[in-house]
N, C-alpha and C positions, 0 to 999 in steps of 0.2 A: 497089718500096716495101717497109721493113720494117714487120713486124708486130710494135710495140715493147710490143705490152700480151704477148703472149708470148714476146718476147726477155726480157723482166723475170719471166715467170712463170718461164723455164729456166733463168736465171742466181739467183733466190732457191731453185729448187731443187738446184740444183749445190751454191750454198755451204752450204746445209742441211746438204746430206747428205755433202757432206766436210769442214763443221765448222771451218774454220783456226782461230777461236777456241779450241774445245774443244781442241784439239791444242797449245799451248800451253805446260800443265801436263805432259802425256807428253814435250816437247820438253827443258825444266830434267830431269826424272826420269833423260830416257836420255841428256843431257851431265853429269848428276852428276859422272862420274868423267872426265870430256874436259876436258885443259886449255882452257882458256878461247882460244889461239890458234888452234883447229880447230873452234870451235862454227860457224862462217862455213861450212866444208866440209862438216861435217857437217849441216847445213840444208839445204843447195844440192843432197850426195847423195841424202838425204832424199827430199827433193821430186821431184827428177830420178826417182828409181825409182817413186816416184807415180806420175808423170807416164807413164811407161812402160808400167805395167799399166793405168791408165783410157782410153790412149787404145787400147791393145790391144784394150782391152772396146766401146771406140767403134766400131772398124775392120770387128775380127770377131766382136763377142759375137751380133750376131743369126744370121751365116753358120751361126753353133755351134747356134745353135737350130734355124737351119732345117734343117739337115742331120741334125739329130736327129730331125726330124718333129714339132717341136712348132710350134703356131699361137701366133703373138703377140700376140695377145689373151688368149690364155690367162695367157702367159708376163707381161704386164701385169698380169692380176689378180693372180698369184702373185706378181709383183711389189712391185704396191703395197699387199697383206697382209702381207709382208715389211717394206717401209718402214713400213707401219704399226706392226708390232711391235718396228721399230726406235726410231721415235719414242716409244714405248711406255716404255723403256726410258731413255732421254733424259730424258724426264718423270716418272718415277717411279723410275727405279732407279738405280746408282751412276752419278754422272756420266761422261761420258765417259773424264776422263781416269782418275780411279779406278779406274773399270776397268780398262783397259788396260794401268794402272800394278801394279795389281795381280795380272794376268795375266805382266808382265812380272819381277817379283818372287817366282812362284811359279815360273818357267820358269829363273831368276836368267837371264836375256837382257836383253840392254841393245843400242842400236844404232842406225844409220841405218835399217837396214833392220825393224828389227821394236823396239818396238813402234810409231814413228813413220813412217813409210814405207807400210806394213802391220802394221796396220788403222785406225794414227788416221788417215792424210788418204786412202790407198786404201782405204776401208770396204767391207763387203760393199753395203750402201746405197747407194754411193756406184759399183760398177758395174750395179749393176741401174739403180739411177735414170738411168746415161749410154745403159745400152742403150734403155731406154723412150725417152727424147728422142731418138732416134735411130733409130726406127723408118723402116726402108723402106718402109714400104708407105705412112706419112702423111707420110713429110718428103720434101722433093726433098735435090739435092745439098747445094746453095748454103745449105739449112735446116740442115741437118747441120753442114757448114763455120762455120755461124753458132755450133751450139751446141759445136763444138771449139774456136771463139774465145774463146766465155766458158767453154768448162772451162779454157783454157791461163790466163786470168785472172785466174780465180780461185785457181788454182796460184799464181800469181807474185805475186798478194796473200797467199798462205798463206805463202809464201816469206820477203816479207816482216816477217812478224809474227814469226816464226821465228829472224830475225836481228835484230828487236826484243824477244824474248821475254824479258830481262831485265826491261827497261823496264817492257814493260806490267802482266807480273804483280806490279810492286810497285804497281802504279796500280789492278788492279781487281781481284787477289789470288786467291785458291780458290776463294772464296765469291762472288765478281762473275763466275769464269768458267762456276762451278756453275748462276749464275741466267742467263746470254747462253744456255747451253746447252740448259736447260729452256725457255725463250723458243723457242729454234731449234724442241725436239721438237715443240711445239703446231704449229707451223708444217709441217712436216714432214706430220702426222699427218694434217694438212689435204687437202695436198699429195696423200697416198697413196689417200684415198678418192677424192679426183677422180681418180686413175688408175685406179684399180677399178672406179669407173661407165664411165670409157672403155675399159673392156678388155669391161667383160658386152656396153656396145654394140656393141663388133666383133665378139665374139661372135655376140652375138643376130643382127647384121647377114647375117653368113656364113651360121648357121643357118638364115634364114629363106629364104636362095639358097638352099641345097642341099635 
């Protein structure tokens, strides 16, 4: 049987934290200068390269840990203080794409691969949160597989928005993507303290065996 009150809590965290809304506005910024006939490719490349590095993050981001010597519990809390200051930032500070577009304007870089690709839909957020949902030691296989289902999904929704992003930002504009965005960070920021009380409890858990 599935456990659909946490299928739904991994899948609101996944689109959280890689945003396809917020991404949007960095998607018009870095086809500015692309004919209009390669916007379809340039989405598709996009995404594709996403897709490459989170599930990289999926596969071996804990192996990377473990091999380092670091405990995942630990690595959750540092985690979800991260997401936290992610959301942080979401909520109070330039939106998303603001940012990044203005990251991408200082760098003069435009592209599939940067700024859209990495960091609006592969966020740093956005591999920590896949490694967390992904823990060895609390998910079996099949929980795993479940939660690569809903990242590949939420990819192919991001996707899509992508190759509607003409459309929709005339429909909900800077200012409508600004407010989905800040909506997301609350959520987000929620999100990260519950992974922070579950990281001190694995902690304190281990601690109290040793």
């Amino acid at each position: 049987m599935f456990d659909w009150p946490t299928i739904l809590k991994d899948l609101i965290t996944i689109f959280v934290v890689i945003d396809p809304i917020g991404s949007i506005p960095v998607f018009l910024f870095a086809t500015a200068n692309v004919p209009p006939e390669l916007h379809r490719r340039f989405a598709i490349r996009a995404v594709f390269i996403a897709t490459l590095v989170l599930f990289a993050f999926l596969v071996a981001g804990q192996f990377l840990l473990e091999a380092l010597g670091l405990r995942l519990g630990a690595f959750q809390v540092a985690g979800g203080i991260i997401l936290f200051l992610f959301a942080l930032t979401m909520i109070f500070g330039e939106s998303k794409a603001a940012t990044e577009i203005n990251q991408a304007e200082r760098d003069h870089l435009s592209g599939a691969v940067f700024p859209l690709a990495m960091p609006s839909i592969a966020s740093p957020g956005a591999m920590l949160g896949i490694v967390i949902l992904t823990d060895n030691h609390r998910y079996a296989i099949a929980e795993q597989a479940v939660t690569a289902v809903l990242l590949l999904a939420v990819l192919l929704f991001t996707l899509l928005l992508l190759l509607l992003a003409g459309r929709i930002h005339r429909i909900i504009g800077a200012t409508g993507a600004s407010v989905i965005s800040r909506v997301m960070g609350i959520i987000l920021a929620t999100i990260a303290i519950d992974s922070i009380l579950a990281g001190l409890e694995v902690v304190g858990a281990i601690s109290l065996k040793a």
